[in-house]
C-alpha positions as CSV (number, residue, x, y, z in Angstrom):
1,X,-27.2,-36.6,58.3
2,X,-27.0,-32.9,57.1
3,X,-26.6,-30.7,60.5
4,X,-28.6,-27.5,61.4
5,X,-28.6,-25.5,64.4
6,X,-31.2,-23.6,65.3
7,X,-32.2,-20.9,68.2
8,X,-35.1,-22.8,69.8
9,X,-36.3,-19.4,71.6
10,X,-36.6,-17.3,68.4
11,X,-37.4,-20.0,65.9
12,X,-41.3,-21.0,66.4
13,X,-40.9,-24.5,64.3
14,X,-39.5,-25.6,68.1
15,X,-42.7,-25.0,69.9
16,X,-44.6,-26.5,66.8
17,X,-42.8,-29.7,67.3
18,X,-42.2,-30.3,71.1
19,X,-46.1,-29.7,71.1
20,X,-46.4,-32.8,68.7
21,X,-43.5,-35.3,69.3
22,X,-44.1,-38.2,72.0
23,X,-40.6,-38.2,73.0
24,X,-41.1,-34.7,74.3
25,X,-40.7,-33.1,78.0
26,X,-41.1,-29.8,79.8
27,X,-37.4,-30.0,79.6
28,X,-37.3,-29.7,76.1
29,X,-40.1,-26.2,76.4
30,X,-39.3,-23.2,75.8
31,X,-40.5,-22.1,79.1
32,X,-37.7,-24.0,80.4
33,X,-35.3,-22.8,77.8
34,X,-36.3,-19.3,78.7
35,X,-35.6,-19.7,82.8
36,X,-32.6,-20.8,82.0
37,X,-31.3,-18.2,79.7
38,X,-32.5,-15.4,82.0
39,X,-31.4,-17.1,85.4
40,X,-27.6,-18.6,84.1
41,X,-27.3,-16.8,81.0
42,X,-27.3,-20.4,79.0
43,X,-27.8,-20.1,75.4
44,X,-29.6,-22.7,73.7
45,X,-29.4,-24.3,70.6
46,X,-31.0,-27.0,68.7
47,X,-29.3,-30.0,66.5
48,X,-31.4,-31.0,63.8
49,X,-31.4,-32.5,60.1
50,X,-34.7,-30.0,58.7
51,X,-33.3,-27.0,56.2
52,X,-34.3,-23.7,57.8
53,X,-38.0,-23.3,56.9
54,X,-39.1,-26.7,56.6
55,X,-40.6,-28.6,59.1
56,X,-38.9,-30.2,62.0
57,X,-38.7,-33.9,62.3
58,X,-36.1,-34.2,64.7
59,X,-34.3,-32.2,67.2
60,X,-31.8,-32.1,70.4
61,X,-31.9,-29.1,72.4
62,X,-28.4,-27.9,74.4
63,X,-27.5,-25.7,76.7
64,X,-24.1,-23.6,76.5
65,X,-22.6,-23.6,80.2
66,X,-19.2,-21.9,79.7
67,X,-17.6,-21.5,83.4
68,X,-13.9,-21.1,84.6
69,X,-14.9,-23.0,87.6
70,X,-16.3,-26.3,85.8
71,X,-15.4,-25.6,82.2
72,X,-17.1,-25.2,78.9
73,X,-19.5,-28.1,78.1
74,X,-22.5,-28.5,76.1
75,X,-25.6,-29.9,78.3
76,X,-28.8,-31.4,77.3
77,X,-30.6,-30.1,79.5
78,X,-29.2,-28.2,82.4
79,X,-31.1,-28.8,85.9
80,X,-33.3,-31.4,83.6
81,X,-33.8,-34.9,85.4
82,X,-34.0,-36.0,81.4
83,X,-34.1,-34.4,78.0
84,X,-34.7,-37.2,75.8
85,X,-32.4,-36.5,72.2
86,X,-35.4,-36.3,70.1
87,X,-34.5,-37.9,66.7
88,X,-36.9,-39.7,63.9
89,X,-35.4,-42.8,63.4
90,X,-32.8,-45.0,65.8
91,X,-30.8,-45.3,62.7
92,X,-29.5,-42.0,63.2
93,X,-28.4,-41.6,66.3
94,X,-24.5,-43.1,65.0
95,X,-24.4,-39.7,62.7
96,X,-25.7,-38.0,65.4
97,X,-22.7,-39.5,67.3
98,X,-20.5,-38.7,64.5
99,X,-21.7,-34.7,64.9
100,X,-20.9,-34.6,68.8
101,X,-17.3,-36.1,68.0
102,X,-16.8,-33.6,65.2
103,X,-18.3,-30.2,67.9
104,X,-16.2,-31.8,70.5
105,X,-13.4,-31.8,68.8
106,X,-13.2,-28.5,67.1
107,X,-15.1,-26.6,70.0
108,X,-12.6,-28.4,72.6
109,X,-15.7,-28.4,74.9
110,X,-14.6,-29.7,78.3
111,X,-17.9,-32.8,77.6
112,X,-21.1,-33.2,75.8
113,X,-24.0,-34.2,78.4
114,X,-26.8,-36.3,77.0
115,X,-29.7,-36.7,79.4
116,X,-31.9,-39.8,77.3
117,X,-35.1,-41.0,79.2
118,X,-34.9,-44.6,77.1
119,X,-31.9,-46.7,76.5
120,X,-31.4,-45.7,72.6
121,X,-28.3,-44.8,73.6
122,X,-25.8,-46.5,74.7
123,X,-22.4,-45.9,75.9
124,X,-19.8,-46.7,73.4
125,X,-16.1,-45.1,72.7
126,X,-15.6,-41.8,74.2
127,X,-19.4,-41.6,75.1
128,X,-19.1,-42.7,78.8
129,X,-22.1,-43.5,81.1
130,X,-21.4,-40.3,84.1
131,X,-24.4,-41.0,86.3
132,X,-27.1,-43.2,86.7
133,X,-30.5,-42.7,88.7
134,X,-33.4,-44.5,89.3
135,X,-36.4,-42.4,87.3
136,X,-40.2,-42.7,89.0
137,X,-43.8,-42.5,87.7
138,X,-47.3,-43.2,88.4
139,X,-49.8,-44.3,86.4
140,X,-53.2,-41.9,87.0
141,X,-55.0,-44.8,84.6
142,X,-56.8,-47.1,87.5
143,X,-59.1,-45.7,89.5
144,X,-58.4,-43.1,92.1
145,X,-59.2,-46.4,94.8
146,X,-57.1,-49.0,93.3
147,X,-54.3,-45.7,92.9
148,X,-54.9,-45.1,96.7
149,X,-55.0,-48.4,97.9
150,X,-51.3,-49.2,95.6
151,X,-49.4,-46.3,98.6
152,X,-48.0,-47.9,101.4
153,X,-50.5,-48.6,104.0
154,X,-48.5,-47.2,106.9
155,X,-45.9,-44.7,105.7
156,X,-48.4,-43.1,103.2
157,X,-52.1,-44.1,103.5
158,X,-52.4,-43.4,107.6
159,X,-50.0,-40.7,106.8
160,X,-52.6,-38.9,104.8
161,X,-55.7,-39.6,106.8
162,X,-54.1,-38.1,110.0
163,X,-52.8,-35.0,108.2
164,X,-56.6,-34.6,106.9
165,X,-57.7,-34.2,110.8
166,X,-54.4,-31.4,111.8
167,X,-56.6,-28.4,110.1
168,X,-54.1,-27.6,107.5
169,X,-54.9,-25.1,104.8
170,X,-54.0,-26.1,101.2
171,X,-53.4,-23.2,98.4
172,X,-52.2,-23.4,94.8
173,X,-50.9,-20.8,92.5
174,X,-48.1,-18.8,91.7
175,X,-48.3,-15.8,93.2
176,X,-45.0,-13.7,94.4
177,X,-46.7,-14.5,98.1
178,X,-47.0,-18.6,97.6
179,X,-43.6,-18.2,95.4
180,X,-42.4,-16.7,98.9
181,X,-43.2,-19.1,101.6
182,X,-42.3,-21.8,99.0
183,X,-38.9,-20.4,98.5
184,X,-38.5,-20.0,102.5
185,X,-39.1,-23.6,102.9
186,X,-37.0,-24.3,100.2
187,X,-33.8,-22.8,102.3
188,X,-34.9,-24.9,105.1
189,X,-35.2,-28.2,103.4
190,X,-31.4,-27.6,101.3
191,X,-30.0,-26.1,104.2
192,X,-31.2,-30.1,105.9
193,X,-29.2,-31.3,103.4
194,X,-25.7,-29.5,103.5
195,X,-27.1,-27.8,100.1
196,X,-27.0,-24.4,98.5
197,X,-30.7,-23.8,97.8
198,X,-31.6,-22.7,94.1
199,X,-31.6,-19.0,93.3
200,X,-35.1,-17.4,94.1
201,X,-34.9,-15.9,90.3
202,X,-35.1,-19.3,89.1
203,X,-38.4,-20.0,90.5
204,X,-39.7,-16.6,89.4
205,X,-38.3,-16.8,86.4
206,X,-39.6,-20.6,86.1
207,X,-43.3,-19.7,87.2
208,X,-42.8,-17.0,84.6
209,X,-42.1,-18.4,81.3
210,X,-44.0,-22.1,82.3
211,X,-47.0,-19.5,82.4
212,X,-50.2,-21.9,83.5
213,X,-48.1,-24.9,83.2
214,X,-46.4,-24.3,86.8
215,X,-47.9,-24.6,90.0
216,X,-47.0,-24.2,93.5
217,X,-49.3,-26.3,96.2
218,X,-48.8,-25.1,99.7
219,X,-49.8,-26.5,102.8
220,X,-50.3,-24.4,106.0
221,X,-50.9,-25.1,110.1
222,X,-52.6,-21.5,111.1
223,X,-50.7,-18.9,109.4
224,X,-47.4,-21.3,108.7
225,X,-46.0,-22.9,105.8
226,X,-45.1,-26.2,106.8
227,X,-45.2,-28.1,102.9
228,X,-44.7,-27.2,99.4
229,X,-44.4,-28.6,96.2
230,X,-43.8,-27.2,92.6
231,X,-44.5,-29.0,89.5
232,X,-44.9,-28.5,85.9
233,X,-47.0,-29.7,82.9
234,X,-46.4,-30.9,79.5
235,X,-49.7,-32.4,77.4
236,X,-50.7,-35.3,79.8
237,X,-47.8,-35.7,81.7
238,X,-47.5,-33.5,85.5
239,X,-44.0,-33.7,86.7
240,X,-43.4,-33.2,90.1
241,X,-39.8,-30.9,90.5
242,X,-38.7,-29.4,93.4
243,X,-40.3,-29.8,97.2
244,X,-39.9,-28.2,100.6
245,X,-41.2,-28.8,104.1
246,X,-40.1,-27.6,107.7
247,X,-39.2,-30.3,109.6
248,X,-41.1,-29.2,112.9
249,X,-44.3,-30.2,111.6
250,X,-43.3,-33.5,109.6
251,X,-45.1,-35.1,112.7
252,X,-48.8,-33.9,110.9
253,X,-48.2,-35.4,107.2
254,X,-48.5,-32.7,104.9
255,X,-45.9,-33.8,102.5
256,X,-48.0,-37.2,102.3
257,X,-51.0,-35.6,101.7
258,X,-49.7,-33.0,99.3
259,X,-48.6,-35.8,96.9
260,X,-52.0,-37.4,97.5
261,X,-53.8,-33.8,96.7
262,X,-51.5,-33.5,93.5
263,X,-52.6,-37.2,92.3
264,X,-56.7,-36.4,93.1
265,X,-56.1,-32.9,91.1
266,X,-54.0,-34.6,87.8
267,X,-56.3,-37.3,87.7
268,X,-59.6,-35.5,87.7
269,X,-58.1,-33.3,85.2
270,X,-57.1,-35.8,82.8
271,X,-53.4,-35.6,83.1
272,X,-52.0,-39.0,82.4
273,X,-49.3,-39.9,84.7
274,X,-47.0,-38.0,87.0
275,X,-43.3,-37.6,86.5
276,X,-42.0,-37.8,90.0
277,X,-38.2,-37.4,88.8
278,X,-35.2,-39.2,89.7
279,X,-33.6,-40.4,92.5
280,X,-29.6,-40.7,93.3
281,X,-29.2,-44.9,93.6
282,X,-27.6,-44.2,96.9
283,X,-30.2,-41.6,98.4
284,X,-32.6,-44.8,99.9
285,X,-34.7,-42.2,101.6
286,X,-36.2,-40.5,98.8
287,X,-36.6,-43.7,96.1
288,X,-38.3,-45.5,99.1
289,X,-40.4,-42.4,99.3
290,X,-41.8,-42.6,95.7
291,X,-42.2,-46.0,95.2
292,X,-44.3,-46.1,98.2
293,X,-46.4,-43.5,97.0
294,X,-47.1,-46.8,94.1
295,X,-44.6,-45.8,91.4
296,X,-42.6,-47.5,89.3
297,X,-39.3,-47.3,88.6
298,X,-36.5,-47.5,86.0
299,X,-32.7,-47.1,86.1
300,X,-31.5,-44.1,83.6
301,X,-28.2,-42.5,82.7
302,X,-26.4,-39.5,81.3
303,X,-23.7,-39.8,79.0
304,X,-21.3,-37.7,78.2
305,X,-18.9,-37.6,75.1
306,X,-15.1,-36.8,76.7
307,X,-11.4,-37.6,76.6
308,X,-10.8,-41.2,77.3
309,X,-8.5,-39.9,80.2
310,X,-11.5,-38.5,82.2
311,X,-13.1,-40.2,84.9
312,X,-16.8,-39.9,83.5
313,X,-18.0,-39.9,87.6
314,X,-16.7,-36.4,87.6
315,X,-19.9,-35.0,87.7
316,X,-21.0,-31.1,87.5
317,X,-22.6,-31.0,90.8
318,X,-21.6,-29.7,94.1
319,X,-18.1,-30.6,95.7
320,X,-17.6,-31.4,99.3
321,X,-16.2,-28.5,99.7
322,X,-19.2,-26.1,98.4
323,X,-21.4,-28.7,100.3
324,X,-19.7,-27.9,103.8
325,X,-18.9,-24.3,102.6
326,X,-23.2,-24.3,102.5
327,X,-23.6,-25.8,105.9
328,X,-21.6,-23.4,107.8
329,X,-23.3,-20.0,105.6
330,X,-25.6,-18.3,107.1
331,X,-29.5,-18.4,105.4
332,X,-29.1,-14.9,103.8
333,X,-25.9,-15.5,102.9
334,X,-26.2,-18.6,101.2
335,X,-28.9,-17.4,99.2
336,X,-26.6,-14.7,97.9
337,X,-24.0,-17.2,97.0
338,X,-26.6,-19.5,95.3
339,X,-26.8,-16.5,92.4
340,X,-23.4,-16.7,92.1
341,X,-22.5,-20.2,92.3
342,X,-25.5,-21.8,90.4
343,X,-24.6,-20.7,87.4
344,X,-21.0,-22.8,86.6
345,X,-22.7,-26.4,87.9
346,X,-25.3,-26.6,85.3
């Protein structure tokens, strides 16, 4: 397997061939791609076997996260729940092995982070499994009633009958003022959780570059956000990526009925199934969340290519310490410290 590398933001045969291969995402979109580059500063790059000016027929897009917090790595895809390695044959993914032993070794990146959605690859040597998740969709096939009927009677169904009687307003769109209230949730919900929220310039930046392909859906009581969601769209698939709610109003059901306004609006516009993400094996909460909206659900995990020596748990992500540092900041504050911190846990 003769290596190429690629620009994926200035070379136009990447666009051509996300657009076309099944395997693809919005992870692997130069939308993303672009978000990324402008929020972090990540420079992407593409692996593939196609001479420059021939066609694609296979490709795996990386992110360059070089931090002296968390070290230089090689990501595929930062902030992605999956980026599938996109290759044209199963019998190439030992070379392609072979290549991420050979850049390990004379780059002397701190790992190499594969995110595959199937189970092509496996761990084996130095390519250790570093997480695992469980991975959610939902079939928009059936008909809307058998889809309906599929949620959970109690936690879901009655949930979104009595939030249709509260008088909540529902908006969608992407404008700086639905980007706002979103965003103002958003602190609330992370702040819940002991969690830095996400830099407001990555959702501007995201809404930006996805172009018609992102979406904010809001829901209001009177002039108050109480529920938002954002999600993103590649060919049939909608994938559902980051949501917020304040939890004085969790009483009325809006994040129920959000989800079930998002599955009536894919549906009748022929998307195919929704992405709902993944979920952390020990967060309970949320998995029980999704598969009770009728998903189904799959384990996944990223592997990374490191030193035998490593512990391959030692994940990218917040420590305890950031985690409590967040809890005690206060909302202005931490929101500060998001721009600067963001960038190094990619």
């Amino acid at each position: 397997m003769h290596v190429f590398i690629l620009d994926p933001i200035l070379d136009s045969r990447w666009d051509d061939f996300v657009a076309a291969h099944p395997g693809a995402s919005v992870f692997h979109h130069t939308g993303w791609l672009k978000a990324l580059a402008s929020t972090y500063g990540y420079r992407s790059t593409v692996v593939t076997s196609a001479r420059p000016g021939s066609p694609l027929t296979d490709g795996v897009a990386f992110c360059e996260v070089n931090s002296w917090v968390t070290g230089r790595r090689l990501v595929s895809v930062p902030f992605a729940d999956h980026a599938e390695p996109l290759l044209s044959d199963p019998a190439q993914i030992p070379e392609f092995h072979e290549w991420i032993r050979a850049e390990w070794d004379h780059r002397h990146w701190r790992y190499i982070e594969l995110r595959p959605l199937s189970g092509d690859f496996q761990a084996n040597g130095r390519v250790q499994v570093s997480q695992s998740f469980w991975f959610h969709t939902l079939d928009l096939s059936p008909p809307i009633e058998t889809i309906f009927h599929r949620c959970h009677r109690s936690c879901i169904q009655r949930r979104i009958m009595h939030a249709k009687h509260q008088g909540l307003s529902y908006e969608k769109g992407s404008s700086g003022e639905i980007l706002n209230a979103f965003y103002r949730l958003l602190v609330m919900t992370r702040r819940r959780h002991n969690l830095l929220p996400q830099p407001l310039s990555w959702f501007r930046n995201l809404l930006h570059f996805m172009g018609p392909d992102a979406e904010i859906r809001l829901l209001r009581k009177g002039d108050t956000a109480i529920a938002a969601i954002l999600t993103l769209q590649h060919r049939g698939t909608v994938v559902f990526k980051y949501g917020a709610s304040d939890q004085r109003f969790h009483h009325l059901g809006g994040m129920p009925l959000l989800f079930w306004t998002l599955i009536e609006e894919s549906r009748a516009e022929g998307a195919d199934q929704i992405d709902l993400g993944r979920s952390g094996l020990d967060n309970l909460n949320l998995a029980r969340f999704k598969d009770r909206l009728g998903t189904q659900s799959k384990q996944i995990s990223y592997l990374r290519y490191m030193e035998d020596r490593q512990d391959p748990t030692t994940s990218a992500t917040f420590s305890p310490a950031i985690r409590a540092l967040s809890s005690r900041l206060p909302g202005a504050l931490s929101t500060r410290a998001s721009v600067l911190i963001y960038r190094h846990f990619g």
